[in-house]
N, C-alpha and C positions, 0 to 999 in steps of 0.2 A: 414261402416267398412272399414278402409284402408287396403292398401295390405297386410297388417303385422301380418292383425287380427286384428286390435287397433281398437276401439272403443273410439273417442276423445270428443264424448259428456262427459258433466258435471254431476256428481251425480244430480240427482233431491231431494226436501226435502224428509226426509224419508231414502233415501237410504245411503249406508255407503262404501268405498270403502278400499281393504285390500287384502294379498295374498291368494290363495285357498291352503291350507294345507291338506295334505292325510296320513291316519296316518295308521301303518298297521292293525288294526283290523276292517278296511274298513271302518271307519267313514271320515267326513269332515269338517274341522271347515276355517271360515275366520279369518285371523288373522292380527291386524295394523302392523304400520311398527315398533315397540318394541316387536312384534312377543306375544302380547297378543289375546287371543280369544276373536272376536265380537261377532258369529253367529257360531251355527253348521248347518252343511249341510248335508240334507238327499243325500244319495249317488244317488239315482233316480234322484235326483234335479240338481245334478254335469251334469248328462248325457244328459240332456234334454237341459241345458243349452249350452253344446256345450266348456265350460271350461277344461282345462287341471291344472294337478297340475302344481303350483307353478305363475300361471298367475295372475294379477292385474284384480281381479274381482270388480264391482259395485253388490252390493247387498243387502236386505230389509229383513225383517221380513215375514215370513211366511202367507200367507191368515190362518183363524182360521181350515180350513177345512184342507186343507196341513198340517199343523203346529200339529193337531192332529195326523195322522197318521206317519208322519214324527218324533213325537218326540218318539214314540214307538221303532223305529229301530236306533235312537241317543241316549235317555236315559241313556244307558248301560255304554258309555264311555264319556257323557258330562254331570257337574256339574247340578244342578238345576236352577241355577239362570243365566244358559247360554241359551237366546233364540235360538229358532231354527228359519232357515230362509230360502230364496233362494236366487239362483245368476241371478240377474237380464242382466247382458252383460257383455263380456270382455271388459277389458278398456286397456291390455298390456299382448301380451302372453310372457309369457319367455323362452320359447323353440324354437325360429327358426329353430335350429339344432336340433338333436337328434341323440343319438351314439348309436347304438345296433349292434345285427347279422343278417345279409342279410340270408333271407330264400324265397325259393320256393317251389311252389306247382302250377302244371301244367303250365299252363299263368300267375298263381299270381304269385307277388311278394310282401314281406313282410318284414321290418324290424321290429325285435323282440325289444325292448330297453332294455336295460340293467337296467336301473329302471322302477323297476314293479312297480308303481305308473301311467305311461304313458301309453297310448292304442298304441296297434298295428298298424303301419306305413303302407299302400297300397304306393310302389315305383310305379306312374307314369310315368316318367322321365326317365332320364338313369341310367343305372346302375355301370356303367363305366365297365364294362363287370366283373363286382364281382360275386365271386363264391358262391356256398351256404355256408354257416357256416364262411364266411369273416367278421372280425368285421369292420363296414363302418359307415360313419357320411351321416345322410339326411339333407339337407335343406329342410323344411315345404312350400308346395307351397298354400296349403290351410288347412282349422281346423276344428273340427268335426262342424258339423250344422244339426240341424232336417231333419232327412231323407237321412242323408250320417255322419254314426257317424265315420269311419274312417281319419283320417288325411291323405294328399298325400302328397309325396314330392319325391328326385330325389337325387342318391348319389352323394356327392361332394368330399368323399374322402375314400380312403380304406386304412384301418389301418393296415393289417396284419390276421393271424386266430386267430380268438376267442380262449382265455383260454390258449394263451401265454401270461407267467408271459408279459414280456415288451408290448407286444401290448393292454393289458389288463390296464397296467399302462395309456397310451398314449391312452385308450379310457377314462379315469378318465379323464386328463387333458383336453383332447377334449368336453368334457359332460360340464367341466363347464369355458368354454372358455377361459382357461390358457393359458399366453403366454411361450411356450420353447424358443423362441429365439428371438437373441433382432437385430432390422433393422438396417440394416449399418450405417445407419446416427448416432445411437447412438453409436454403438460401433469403431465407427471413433471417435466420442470424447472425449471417453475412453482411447483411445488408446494414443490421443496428449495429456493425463496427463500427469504431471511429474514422473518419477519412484521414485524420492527421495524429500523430501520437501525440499525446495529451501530456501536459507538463504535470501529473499525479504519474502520471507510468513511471517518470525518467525519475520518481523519489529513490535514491539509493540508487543509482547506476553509476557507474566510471562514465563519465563523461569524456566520447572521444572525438566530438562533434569537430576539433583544434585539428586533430592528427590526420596525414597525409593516409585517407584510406580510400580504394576505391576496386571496383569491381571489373574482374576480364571474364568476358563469356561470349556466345555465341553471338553473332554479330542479331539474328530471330527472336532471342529469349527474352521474355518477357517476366519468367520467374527468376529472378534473381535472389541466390539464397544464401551467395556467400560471397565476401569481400575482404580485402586482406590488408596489410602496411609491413612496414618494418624501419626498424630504428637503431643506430647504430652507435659506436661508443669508440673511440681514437684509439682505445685498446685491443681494437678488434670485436672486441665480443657485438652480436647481434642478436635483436628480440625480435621476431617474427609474430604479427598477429594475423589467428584467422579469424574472422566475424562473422555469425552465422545467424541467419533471420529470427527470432525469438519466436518461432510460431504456437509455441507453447503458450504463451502470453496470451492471446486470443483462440485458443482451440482446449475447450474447459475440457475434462474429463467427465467421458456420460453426456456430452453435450451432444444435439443434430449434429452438429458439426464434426464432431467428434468420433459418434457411430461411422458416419457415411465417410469418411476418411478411414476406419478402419474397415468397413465392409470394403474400400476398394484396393489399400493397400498400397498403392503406386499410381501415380500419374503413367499414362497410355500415347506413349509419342508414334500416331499414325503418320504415315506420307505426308497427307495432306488435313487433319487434325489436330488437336492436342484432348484427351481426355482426364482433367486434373484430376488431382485427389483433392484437392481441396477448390470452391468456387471462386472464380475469375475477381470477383472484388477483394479477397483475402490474398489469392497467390497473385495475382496481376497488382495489386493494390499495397495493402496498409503493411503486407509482410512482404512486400521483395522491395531490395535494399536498390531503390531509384537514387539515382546523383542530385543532391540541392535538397534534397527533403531531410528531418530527423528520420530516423529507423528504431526499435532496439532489437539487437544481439545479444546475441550470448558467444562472450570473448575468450578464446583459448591463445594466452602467448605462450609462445616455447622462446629461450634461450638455447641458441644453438654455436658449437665451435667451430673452431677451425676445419674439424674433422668433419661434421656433419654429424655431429653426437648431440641430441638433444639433451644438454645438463640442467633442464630446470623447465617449469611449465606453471602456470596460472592460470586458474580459470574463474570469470567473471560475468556477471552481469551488465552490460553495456547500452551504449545510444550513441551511435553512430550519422554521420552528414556525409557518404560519398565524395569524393570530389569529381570524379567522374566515372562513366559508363566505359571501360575499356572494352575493344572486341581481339579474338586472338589474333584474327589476321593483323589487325595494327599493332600487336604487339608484336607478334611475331615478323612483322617487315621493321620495326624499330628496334629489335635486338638482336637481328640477323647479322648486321655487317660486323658486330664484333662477337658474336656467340655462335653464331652459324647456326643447322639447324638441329642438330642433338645435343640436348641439355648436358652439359659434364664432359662434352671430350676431352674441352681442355681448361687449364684451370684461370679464370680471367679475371680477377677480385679489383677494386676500387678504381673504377670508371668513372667516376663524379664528375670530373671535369674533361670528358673525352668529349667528342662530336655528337650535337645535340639533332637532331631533324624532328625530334616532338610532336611541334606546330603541322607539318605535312599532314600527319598522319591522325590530326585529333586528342593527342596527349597533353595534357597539363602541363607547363616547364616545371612544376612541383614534381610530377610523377616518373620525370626521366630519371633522372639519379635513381630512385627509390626501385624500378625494371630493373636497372643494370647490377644493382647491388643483389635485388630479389633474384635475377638467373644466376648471381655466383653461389648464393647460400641456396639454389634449388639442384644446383650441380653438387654443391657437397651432401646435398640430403641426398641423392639419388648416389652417388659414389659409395656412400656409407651404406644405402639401402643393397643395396648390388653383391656388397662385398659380405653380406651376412648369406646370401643365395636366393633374392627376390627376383620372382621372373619380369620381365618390361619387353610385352608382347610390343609386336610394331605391325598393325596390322587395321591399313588405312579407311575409312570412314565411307561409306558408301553412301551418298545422297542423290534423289533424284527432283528434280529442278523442272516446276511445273508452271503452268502459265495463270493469268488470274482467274481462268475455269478451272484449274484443277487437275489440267490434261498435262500428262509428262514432255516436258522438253529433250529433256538429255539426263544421261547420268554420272552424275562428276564422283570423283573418288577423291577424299581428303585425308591427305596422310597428315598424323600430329605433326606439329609442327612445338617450338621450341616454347610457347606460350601457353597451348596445352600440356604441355609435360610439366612446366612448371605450375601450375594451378595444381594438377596433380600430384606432384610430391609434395604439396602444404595440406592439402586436402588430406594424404595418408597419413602424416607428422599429425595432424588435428586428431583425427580419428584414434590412434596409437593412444594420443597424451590423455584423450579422455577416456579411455579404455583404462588405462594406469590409474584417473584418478579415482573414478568408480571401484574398479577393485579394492584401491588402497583405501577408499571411504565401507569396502565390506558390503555393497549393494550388490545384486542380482541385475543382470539386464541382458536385454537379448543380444547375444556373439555375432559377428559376420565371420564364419568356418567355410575352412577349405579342406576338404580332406587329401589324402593323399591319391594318387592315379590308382586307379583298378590292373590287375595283372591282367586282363584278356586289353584292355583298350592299350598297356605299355606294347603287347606281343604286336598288334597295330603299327605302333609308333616306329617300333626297333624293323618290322617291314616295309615302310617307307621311308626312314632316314639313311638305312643302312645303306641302298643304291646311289645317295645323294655323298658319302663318306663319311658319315655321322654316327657313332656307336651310343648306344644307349646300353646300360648295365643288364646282363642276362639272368642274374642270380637274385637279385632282389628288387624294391623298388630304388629308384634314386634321389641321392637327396637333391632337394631344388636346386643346390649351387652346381650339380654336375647337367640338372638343363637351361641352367642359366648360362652357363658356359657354350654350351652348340645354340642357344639364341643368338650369343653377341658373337660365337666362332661363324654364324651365319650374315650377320650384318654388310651390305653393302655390297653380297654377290647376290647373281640371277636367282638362285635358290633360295632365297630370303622370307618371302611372300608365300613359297609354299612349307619351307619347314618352321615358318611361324602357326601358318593353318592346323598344321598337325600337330605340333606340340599341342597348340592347344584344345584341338578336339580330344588329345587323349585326355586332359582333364576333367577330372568330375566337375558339376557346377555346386559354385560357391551356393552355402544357405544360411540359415538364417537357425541358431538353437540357442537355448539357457544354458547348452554346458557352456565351461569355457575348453573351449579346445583351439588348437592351432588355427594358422589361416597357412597352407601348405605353400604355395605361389609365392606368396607377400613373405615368406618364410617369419611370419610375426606369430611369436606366440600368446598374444593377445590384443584383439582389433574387433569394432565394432564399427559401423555408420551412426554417423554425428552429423554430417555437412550437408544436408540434404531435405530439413524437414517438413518443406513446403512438399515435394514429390516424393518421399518415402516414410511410411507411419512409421518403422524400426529406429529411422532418426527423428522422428516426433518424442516417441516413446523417450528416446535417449535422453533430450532435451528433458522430460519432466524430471527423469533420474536425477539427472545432474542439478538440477533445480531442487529435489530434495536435499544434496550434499550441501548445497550454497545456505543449505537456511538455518544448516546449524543440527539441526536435529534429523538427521535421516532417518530411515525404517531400515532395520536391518532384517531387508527380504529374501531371507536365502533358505526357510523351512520348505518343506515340499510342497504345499499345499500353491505355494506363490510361485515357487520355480515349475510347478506343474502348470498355470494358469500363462507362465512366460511361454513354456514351453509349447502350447498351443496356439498363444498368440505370434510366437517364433514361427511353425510352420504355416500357418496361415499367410503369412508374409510372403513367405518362400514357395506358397503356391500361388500368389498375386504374382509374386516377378514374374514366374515361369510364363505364366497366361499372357500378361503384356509385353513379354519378348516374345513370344509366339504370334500376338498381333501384329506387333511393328514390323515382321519380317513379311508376316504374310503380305502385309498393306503394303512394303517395299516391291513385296514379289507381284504384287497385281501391277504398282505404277508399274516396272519393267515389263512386265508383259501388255499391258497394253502400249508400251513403246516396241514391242515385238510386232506387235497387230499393224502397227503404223508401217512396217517393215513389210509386208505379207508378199512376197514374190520374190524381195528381194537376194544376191547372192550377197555371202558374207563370212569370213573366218572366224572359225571359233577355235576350242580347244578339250578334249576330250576328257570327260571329267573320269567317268564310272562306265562299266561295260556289263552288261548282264545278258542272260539268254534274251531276254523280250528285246535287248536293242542297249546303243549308246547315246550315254546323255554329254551333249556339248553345250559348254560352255560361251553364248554369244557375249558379242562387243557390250552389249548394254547389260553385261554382268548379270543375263539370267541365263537358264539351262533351258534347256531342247532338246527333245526324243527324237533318237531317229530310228526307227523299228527296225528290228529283226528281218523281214520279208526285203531292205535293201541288202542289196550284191556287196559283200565284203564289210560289212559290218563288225562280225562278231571276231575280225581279225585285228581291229583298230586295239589300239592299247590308251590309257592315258595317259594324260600328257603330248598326244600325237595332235598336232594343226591337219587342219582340215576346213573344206570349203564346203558352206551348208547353205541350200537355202530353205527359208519360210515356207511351209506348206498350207499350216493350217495352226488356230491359236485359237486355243478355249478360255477366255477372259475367267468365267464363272469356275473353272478347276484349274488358272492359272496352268496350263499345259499347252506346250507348244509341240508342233510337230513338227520336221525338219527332214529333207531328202538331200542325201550326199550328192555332190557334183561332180565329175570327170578330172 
């Protein structure tokens, strides 16, 4: 065992290596690195073994004797054809650190962690003279083992008291080793950017400074990284362009700048945060595409038909002038009264000269025309996209709306609307075209893959659709167009909201590899991210790629030694997403509950999500969940989906848990 915990022996035959997964109705399963179940794990077997959730365990099949008794207390919440097994050694803990609250008790000392998934911390070490109830970070000086099941370790930092909103925050970021701020060395290089693009950059660019292009995005964003146009021809035919910040151009390879973008992988959109991948003068600044300034891009047009058949595509080096900053809601209140609000129901082509409102709303008189034409050819890219078997989840935006401290107001839910979806379908058509022209240029670059569902999570799906009238295939898996089909067979009735939820929990998530394999959802058999390069290094990456095909002489890097190196830098990525969608929910889930905490006494309807022995969890108004235990009368008879009157009991900010007692 090295110091770290690690375990660097090799699996032996037989054994299988994969994360330990803790799920809350106290089960255990291993899972690969697609985050599919190998093995479930009897929760005895977790303890004995000395693993902690979330470690790179090696592990086997159960003896027939274990494996009986063991599958008695697994059964309940693992498939049948999921063996049960044990953890045979750790092979990677993941938890060096740990963020919780510092507690004592006479001579003990104990840190509590804030995921209740992990045991109880014994502080050996210092403490840095932290108080009780201080939320503190330990480093792990040793890990549980037979005959000492608690972990020791020694504080190395103190955050503040527990169950302050911001220090609450700043234990999230800490828990999963975010960086807030970026090393001088990077933001020295930041800084010796240029303020304004320099008339040597724009040698050898299409100059589109002329054309009607401009940007729709969040009404908050300050990264703007992609902007559009389109141009059309009395024949019909249309050229769509997407433009997309040339971030590549200022983020050298091997640069500060360059490391510390890939060390983080993705920009970290907290509550009440933004954690970039790149620093605030580069993505606030000389690379997001502001209205009235030059920019350069990097220009994908497609030629699209009638049909919505992209017949042709170019891709360019550009320098772009905005003409203005669209946001969705003004486009989407601008192309409402004649498109309504889903993209493509019906088919509405040459509005030029229809009823203008522009002006209300902030619109350019240039940019109207150019909306109304852009949501007819975004309807036929999505008609055309649909009728291959792409899924087009609808499943609305959850934000919470805080005051100038940071304290949660309310929580608004934002369904897409007709301006997001069209961003979106030019956004896919971009990513597709350069996906083709990499290929066709013979270069390597990392995939965005979707595989196909897992059989235990379809057996799931075909469980909860089924009562709702909805059949899913029993015999094999299904191709996308048969669940694209009960998507849109669900559109528009009461059960919409829930058999969008489950479709797509049964989904694997998308990642990130050097093969080229399908992307299963998008039903596209070849797609990558392009649109994005300010907040994702796989569309950084992308950009250099394509910037070798542009210059004439590419690398033709497709031997092993460079698909191995992609292939690394592939999942490395794929474990950035994971992490920062794991933050933003968590950082969601604190704003809501401390808008729970605001609530504490009061009654209120919710709606029953999950039931389990220890109790049911409801669903409150402000879109978080609620325990209400076991020990209340009539509990463990509620079903979900059943309304029900709950009030606040009790709400733990620091483990985001709320407590809730049924009412009369």
């Amino acid at each position: 065992m090295s110091p770290s915990g690690q375990d660097e022996k090799a699996p032996h035959p037989g054994e299988l290596t994969g994360r330990l997964a803790l799920r809350r109705d106290g089960t255990a399963r291993v899972l690969d690195e697609r985050g599919r179940p190998l093995l479930a794990i009897d929760p005895d077997e977790v303890a004995r073994s000395g693993a902690m959730y979330g470690d790179l365990v090696v592990a086997r099949r159960a003896s027939a004797a274990r494996r009986a008794s063991a599958t008695r207390r697994t059964a309940a919440a693992s498939p049948a054809d999921l063996p049960v097994g044990a953890v045979v050694r750790v092979a990677e803990r993941a938890n060096p650190t740990v963020v919780g609250t510092y507690r004592k008790s006479g001579r003990d000392r104990w840190l509590e962690p804030d995921d209740n998934r992990l045991p109880a911390i014994r502080v050996t070490g210092t403490d840095l003279a932290a108080a009780p109830g201080e939320k503190v970070v330990v480093a792990l000086s040793s890990f549980p083992r037979p005959g000492r099941p608690e972990p020791e370790g020694a504080v190395v930092e103190r955050l503040g008291t527990a169950g302050e909103p911001d220090v609450e925050t700043l234990a999230i970021i800490r828990s999963l080793s975010l960086r807030d701020s970026f090393p001088a060395g990077v933001l020295a290089e930041a800084e010796a950017l240029p303020r304004e693009v320099l008339a040597s950059d724009m040698a050898g660019r299409l100059d589109l400074r002329g054309e009607t292009v401009f940007t729709i995005d969040d009404a908050e964003a300050r990264d703007l990284d992609d902007a559009v146009s389109l141009t059309w021809a009395a024949g019909g035919s249309r050229r769509l362009g997407v433009h997309i910040a040339d971030v590549a151009h200022y983020v050298a390879p091997g640069s500060a700048l360059d490391i510390e973008a890939r060390r983080r992988g993705t920009s970290v959109y907290l509550a009440d945060r933004v954690l970039p991948m790149l620093p605030p003068r580069l993505s606030n600044g000389i690379a997001s595409l502001h209205p009235g300034v030059d920019r350069l891009t990097m220009s994908v047009f497609m030629d699209v038909d009638r049909a919505g058949r992209v017949t042709g595509y170019e891709v360019s080096r550009s320098v772009i002038r905005s003409v203005a900053r669209l946001t969705y809601d003004a486009v989407a209140a601008y192309l409402r009264p004649e498109f309504g609000d889903v993209l493509g129901d019906a088919r509405r082509e040459d509005h030029a000269d229809g009823p203008d409102h522009a002006a209300t709303l902030g619109i350019p008189e240039a940019a109207g025309p150019v909306l109304r034409r852009m949501a007819g050819l975004a309807g036929d890219l999505r008609r055309r996209r649909m009728a291959r078997g792409s899924l087009d989840f609808d499943i609305p935006e959850e934000k919470v709306l805080l005051d100038d401290e940071g304290r949660p107001l309310e929580v608004v839910v934002r369904p897409r609307n007709i301006a997001t979806q069209l961003i979106e379908e030019f956004m896919l058509a971009a990513n597709e075209a350069v996906a083709d022209y990499l290929l066709w240029h013979g270069l390597a670059y990392i995939s965005r893959v979707h595989e196909e569902p897992f059989p235990d999570d379809l057996e799931g799906l075909r469980e909860t659709l089924a009562p709702l009238g909805y059949r899913v295939p029993t015999t094999r898996v299904p191709r996308p167009a048969e669940l694209r089909d009960i998507l849109e067979a669900s559109r528009g009735r009461p059960e919409a909201p829930d058999v969008h939820k489950a479709l797509l929990k049964a989904l694997p998530q998308a990642r990130y590899s050097a093969a080229r394999l399908s992307h299963y959802a998008l039903a596209s058999p070849n797609y990558l991210h392009f649109t994005s390069p300010i907040r994702r290094y796989p569309d950084l990456d992308t950009h250099r790629r394509v910037a070798s095909a542009l210059s004439g002489t590419p690398d033709r890097d497709l031997d092993p030694v460079v698909l191995g190196k992609i292939e690394a830098l592939a999942k490395a990525c794929s474990v950035a997403e994971r992490v920062a969608e794991r933050a933003e929910v968590e950082s969601l889930e604190l704003k809501k509950t401390e808008l729970a905490h605001s609530g504490l006494g009061e009654l209120m309807e919710g709606e029953v999500t999950e039931v389990f022995r220890f109790g049911a969890f409801v669903r409150l108004p402000m879109a978080v969940e609620g325990l209400v235990p076991a020990t209340e009368r009539g509990v463990l008879a509620l079903r979900a989906g059943q309304r029900v009157t709950v009030q606040i009991v009790r709400v733990d900010l620091a483990k985001r848990q709320i407590e809730l007692a049924l009412t009369e």
